[in-house]
N, CA and C of each residue as an Amber inpcrd file, in Angstrom:
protein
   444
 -34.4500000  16.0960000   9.1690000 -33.3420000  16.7090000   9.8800000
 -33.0940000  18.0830000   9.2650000 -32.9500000  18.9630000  10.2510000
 -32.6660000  20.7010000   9.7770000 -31.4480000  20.9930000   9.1200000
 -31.2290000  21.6450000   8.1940000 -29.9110000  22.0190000   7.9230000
 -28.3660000  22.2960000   8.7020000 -29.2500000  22.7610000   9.9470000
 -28.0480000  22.9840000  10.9970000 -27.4910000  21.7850000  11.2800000
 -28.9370000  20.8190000  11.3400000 -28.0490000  19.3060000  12.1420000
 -27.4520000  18.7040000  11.2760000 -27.7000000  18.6900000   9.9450000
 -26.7890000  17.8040000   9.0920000 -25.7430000  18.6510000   8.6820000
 -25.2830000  19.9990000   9.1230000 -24.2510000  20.6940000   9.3300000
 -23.3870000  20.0400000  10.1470000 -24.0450000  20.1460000  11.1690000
 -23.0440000  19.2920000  12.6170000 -22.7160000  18.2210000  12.3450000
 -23.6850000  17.5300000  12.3070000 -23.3270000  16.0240000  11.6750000
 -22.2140000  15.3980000  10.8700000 -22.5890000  16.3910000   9.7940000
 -21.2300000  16.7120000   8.8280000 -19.6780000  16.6270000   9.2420000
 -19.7860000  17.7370000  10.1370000 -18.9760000  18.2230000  11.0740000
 -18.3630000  17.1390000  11.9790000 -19.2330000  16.1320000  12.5230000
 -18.3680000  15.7770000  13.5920000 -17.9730000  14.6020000  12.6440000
 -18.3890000  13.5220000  11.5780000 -18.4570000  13.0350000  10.7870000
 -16.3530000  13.3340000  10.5200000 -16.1650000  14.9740000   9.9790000
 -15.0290000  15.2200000   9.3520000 -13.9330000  15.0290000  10.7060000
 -14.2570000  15.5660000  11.5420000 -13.6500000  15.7160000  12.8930000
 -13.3320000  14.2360000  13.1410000 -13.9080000  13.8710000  13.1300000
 -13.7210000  12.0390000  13.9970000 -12.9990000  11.4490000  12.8450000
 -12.8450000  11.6270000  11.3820000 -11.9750000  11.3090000  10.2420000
 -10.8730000  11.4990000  10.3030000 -10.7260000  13.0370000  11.0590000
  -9.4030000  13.6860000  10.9720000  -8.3850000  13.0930000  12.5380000
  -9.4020000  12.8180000  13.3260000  -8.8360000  12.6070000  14.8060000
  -7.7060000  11.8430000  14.6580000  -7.5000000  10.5930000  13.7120000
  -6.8160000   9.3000000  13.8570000  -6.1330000   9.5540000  12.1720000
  -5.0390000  10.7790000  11.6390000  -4.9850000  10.7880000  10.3110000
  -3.6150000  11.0560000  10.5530000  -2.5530000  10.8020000  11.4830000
  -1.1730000  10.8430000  11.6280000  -0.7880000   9.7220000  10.7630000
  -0.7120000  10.3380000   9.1980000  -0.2720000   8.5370000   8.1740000
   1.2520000   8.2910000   8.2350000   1.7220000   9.3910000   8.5720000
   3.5870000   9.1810000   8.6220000   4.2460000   8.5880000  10.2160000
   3.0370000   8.5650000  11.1740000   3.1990000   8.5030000  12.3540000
   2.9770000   6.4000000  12.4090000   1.9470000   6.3630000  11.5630000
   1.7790000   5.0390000  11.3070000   2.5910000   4.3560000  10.0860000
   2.8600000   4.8130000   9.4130000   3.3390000   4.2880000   8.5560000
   5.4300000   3.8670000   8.6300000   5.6010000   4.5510000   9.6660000
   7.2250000   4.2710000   9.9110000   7.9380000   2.9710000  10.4410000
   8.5180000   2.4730000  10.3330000   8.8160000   1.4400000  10.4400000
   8.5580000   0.2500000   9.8540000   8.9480000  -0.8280000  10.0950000
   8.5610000  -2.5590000   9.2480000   7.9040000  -3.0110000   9.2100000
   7.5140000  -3.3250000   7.5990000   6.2280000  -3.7810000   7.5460000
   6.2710000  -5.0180000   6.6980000   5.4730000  -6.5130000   6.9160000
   5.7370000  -7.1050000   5.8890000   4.2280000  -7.7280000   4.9670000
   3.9280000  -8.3570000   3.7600000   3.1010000  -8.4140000   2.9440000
   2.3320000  -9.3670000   4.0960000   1.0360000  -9.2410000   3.7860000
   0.2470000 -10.4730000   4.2160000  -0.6310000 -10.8880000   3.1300000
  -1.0620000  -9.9930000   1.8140000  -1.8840000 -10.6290000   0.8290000
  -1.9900000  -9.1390000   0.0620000  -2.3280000  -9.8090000  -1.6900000
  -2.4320000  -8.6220000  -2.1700000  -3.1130000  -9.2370000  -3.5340000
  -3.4210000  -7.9680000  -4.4350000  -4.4220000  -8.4970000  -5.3910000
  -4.4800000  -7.5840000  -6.1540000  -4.2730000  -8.0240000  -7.5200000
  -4.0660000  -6.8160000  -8.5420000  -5.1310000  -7.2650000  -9.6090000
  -5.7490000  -6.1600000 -10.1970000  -6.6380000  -6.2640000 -11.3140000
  -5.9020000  -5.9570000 -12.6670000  -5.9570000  -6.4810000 -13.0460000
  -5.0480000  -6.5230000 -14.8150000  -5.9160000  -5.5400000 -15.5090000
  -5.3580000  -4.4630000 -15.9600000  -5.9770000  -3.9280000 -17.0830000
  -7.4070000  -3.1940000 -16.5320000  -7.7920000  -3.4390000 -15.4750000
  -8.7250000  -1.9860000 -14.7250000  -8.9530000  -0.8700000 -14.7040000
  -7.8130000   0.0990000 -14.8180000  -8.3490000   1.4950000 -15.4440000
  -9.8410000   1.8690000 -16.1460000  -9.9640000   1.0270000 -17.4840000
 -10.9830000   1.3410000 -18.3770000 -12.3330000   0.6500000 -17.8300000
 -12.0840000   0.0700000 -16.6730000 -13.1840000  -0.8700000 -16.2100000
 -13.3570000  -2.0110000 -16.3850000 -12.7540000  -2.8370000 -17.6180000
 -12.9520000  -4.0010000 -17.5770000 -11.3930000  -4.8580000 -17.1280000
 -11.4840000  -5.5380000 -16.2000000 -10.6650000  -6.4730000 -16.3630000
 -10.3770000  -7.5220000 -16.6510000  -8.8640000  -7.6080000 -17.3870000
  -8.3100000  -8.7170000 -18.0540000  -8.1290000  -9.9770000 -17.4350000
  -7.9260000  -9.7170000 -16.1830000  -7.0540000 -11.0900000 -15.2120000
  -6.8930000 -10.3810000 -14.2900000  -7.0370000 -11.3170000 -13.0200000
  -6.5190000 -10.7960000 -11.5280000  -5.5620000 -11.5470000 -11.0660000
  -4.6770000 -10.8380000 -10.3760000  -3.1770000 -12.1720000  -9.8130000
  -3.6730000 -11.7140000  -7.9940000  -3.7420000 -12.9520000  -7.4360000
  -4.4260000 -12.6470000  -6.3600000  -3.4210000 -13.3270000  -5.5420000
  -2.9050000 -12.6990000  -3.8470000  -2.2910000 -13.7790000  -3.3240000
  -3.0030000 -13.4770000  -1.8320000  -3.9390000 -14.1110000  -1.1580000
  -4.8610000 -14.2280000  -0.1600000  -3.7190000 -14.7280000   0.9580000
  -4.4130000 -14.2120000   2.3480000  -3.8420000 -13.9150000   3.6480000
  -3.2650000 -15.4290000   3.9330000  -2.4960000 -15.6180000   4.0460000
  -1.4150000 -16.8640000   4.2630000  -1.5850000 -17.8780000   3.4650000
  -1.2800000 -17.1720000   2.4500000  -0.7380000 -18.3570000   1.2590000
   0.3250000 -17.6560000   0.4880000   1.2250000 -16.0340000   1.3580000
   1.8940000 -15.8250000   0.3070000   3.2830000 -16.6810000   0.1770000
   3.6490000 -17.0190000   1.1560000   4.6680000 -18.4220000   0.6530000
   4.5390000 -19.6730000  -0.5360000   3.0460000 -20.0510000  -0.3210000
   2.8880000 -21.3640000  -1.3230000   3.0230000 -21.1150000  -2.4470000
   2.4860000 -19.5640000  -2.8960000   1.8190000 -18.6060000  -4.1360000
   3.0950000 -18.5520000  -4.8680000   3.5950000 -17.2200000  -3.6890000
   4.8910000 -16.8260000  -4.5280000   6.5760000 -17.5300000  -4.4970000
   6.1790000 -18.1940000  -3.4250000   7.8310000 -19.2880000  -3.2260000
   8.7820000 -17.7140000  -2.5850000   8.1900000 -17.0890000  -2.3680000
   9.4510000 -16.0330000  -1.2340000   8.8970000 -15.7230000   0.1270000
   9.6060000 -15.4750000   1.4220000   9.2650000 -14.9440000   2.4690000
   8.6320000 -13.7040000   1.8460000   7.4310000 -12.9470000   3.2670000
   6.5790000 -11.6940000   2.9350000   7.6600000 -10.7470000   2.5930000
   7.9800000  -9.7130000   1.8090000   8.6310000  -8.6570000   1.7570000
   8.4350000  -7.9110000   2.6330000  10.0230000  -7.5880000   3.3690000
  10.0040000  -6.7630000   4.3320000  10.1850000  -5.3050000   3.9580000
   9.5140000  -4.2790000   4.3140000   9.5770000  -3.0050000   3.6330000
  10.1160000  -2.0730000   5.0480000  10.5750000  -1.1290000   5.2800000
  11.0470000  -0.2640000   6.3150000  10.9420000   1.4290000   5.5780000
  10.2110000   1.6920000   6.0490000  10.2570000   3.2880000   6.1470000
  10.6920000   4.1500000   7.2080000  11.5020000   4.5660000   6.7570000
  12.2880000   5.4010000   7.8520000  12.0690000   6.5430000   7.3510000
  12.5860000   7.6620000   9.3380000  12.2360000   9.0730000   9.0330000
  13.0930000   9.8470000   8.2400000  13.9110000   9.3090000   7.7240000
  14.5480000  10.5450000   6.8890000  14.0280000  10.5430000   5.4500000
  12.7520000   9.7440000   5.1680000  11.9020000   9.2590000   3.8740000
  12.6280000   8.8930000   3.1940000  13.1770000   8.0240000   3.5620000
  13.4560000   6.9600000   2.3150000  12.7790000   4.8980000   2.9650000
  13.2030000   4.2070000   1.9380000  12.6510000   3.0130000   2.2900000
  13.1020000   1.9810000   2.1900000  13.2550000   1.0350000   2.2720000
  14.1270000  -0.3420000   1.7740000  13.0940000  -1.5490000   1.7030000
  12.4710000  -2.1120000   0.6780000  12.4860000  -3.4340000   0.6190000
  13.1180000  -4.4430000   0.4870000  13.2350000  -5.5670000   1.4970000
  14.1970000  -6.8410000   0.8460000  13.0890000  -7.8160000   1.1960000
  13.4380000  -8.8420000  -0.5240000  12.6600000 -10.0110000  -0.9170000
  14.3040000 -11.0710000  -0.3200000  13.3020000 -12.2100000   0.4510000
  13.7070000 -13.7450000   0.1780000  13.2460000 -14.4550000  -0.0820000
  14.2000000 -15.3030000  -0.2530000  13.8690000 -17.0180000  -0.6760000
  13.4070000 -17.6490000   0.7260000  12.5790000 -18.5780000   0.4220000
  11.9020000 -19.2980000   1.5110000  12.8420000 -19.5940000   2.7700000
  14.2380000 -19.9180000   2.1360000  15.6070000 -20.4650000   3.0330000
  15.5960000 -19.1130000   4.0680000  15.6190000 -18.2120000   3.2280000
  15.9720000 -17.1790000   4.3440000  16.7120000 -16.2310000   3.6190000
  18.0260000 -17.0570000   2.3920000  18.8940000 -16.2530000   1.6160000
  18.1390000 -14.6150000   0.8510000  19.1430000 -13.7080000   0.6370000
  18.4200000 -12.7860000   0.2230000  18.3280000 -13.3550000  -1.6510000
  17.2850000 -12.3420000  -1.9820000  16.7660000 -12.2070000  -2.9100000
  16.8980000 -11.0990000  -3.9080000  16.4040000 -10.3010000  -3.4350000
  16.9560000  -8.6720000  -3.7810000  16.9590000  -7.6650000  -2.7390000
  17.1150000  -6.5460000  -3.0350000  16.7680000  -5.1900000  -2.6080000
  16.5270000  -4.2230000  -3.0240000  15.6520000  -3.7340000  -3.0060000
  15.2940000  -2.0720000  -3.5690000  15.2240000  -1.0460000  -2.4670000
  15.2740000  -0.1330000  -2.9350000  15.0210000   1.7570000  -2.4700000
  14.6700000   2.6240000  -3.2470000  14.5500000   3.4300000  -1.9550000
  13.7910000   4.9260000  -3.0600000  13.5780000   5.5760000  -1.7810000
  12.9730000   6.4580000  -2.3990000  12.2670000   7.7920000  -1.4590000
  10.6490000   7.9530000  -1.1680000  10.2200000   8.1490000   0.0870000
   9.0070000   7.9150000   0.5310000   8.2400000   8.9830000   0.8350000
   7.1650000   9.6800000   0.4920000   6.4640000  10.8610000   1.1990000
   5.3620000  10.8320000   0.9350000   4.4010000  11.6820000   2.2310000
   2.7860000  11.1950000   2.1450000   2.5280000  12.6340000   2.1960000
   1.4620000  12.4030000   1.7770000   0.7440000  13.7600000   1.1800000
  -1.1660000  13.2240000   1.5350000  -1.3710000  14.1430000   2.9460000
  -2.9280000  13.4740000   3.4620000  -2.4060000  11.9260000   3.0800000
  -3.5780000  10.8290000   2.8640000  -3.7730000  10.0200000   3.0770000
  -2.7620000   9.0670000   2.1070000  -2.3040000   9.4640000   0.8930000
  -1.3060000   8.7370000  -0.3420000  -0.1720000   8.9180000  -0.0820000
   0.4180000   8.1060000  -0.3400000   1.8060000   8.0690000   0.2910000
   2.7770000   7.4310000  -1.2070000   3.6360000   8.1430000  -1.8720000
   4.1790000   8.6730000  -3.0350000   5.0200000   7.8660000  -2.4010000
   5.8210000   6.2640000  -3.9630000   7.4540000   6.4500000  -3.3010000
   8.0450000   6.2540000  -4.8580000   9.6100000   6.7960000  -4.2570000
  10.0500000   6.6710000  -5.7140000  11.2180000   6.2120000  -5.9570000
  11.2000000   5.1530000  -6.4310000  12.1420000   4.4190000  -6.9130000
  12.6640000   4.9170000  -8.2170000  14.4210000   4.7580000  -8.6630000
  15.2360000   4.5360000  -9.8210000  14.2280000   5.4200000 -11.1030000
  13.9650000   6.2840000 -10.2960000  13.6850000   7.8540000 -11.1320000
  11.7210000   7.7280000 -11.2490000  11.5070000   6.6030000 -10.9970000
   9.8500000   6.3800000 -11.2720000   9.3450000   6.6370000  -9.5710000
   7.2910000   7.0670000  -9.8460000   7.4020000   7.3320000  -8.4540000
   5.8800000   7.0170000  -8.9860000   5.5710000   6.3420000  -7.7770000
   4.0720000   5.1080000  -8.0940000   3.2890000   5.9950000  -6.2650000
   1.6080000   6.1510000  -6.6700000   1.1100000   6.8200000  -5.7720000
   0.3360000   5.1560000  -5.4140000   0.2200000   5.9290000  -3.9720000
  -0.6940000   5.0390000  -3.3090000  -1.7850000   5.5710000  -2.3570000
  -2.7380000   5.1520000  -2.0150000  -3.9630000   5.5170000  -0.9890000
  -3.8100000   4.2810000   0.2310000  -3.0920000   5.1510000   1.1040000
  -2.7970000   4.2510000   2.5890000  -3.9390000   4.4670000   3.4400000
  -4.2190000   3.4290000   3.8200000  -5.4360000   3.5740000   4.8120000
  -5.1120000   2.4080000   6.2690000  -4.6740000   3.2410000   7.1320000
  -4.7550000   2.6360000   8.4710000  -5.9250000   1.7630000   9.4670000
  -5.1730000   0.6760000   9.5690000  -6.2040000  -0.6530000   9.7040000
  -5.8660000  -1.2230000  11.3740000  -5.1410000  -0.2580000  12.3560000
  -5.4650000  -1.1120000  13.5020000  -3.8350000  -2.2150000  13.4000000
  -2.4320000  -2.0120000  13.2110000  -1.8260000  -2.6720000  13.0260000
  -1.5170000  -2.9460000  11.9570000  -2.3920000  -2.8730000  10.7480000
  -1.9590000  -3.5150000   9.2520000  -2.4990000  -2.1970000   8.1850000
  -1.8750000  -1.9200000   7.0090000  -2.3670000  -0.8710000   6.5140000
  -2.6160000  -1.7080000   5.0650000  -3.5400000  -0.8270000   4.3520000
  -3.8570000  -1.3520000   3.1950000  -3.3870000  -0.2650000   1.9270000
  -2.9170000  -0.3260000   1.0880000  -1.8630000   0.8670000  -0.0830000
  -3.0910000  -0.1420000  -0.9200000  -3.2300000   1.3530000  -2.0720000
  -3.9650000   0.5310000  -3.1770000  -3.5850000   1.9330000  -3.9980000
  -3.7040000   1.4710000  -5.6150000  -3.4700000   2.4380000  -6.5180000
  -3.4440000   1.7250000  -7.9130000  -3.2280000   2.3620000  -8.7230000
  -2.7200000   1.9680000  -9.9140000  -0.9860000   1.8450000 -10.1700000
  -0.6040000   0.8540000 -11.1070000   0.5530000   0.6440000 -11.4670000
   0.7820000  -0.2410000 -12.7790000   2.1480000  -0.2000000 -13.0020000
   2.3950000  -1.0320000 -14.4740000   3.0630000  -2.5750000 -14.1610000
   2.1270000  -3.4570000 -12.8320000   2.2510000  -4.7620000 -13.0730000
   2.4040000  -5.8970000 -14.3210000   2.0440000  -5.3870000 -15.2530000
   2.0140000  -6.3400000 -16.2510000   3.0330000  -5.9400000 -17.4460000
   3.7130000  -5.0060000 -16.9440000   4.6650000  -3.9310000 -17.3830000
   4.7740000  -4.0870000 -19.0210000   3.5190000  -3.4380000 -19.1620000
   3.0800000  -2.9570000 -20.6460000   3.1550000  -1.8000000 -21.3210000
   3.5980000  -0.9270000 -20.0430000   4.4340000   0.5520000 -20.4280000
   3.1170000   1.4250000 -19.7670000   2.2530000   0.6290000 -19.4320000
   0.5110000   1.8050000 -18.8470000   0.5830000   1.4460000 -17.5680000
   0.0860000   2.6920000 -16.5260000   0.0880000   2.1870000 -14.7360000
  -1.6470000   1.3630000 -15.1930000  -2.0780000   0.9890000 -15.4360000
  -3.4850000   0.2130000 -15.8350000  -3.9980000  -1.0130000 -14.4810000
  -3.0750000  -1.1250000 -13.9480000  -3.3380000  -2.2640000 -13.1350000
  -3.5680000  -1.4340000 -11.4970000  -5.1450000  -2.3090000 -11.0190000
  -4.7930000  -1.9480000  -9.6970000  -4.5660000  -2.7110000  -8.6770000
  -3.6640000  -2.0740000  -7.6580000  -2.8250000  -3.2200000  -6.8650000
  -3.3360000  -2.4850000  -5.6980000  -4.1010000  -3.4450000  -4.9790000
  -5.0360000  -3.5770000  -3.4500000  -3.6530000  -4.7270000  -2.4600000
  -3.1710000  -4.1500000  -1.6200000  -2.2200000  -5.2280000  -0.7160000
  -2.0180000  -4.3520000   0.6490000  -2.3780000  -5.7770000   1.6550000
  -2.5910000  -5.6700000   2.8610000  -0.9470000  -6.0280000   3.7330000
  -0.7690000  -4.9100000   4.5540000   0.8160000  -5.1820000   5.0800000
   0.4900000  -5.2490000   6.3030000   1.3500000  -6.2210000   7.3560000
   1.5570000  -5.6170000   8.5950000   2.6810000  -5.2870000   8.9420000
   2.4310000  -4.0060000  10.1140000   3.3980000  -3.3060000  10.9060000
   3.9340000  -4.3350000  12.0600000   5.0510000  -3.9340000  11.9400000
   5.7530000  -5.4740000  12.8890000   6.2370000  -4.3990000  14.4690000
């Protein structure tokens, strides 16, 4: 293949990437967990332990309804956790903004990045963070949401 064509190629390759890259357009509104999976201690490559919770078992796993998350346009966000009953659990907030494809939120002065990737209805956030809250973001957290 000539240089020109794997120019083009290239080209339409970036074009057809970019066609479908509205992440704030997808990402607004309620979304709740369907499975997620964190690597302990990954950064350096090796991992320690994985805490895994696979596509409908997050009730049995974790004993709470999926967390409902809401992003709204004025960027901010709300998660609320329940109890299986229904009763609430907690709530958090913060502030939400995407930047290309990562989508930054920041909670109670901390602000954890993510790589959102649009799935057709369900998006997948993955990044590093301090799950094992050892004071290092070391852990990476892969979790699949759907848009309701």
């Amino acid at each position: 293949m000539g240089q020109r064509s794997m120019l083009m190629g290239l080209l339409a390759i970036l074009v057809a990437g970019c066609a479908d890259n509205n992440y704030e357009e997808h990402l607004l509104g309620e979304w709740y967990n369907e499975s997620v999976r964190v690597d302990i201690d990954a950064l350096d490559g090796e991992v320690d332990s994985v805490f895994s919770v696979p596509a409908g078992k997050w009730e049995e796993i974790l004993q709470i309804q999926p967390i409902l998350t809401t992003y709204k346009k004025d960027g901010t966000y709300e998660s609320i956790y329940r109890e299986l009953d229904g009763s609430l659990l907690q709530k958090s907030s913060g502030e939400w903004m995407m930047r290309g494809d990562s989508l930054f939120l920041t909670s109670q002065g901390m602000t954890t990045g993510y790589h959102f990737e649009w799935q057709e209805g369900k998006g997948e956030f993955r990044g590093y963070l301090d799950w094992d809250s050892d004071g290092i973001a070391d852990d990476f957290y892969s979790g699949i949401q759907i848009k309701k």
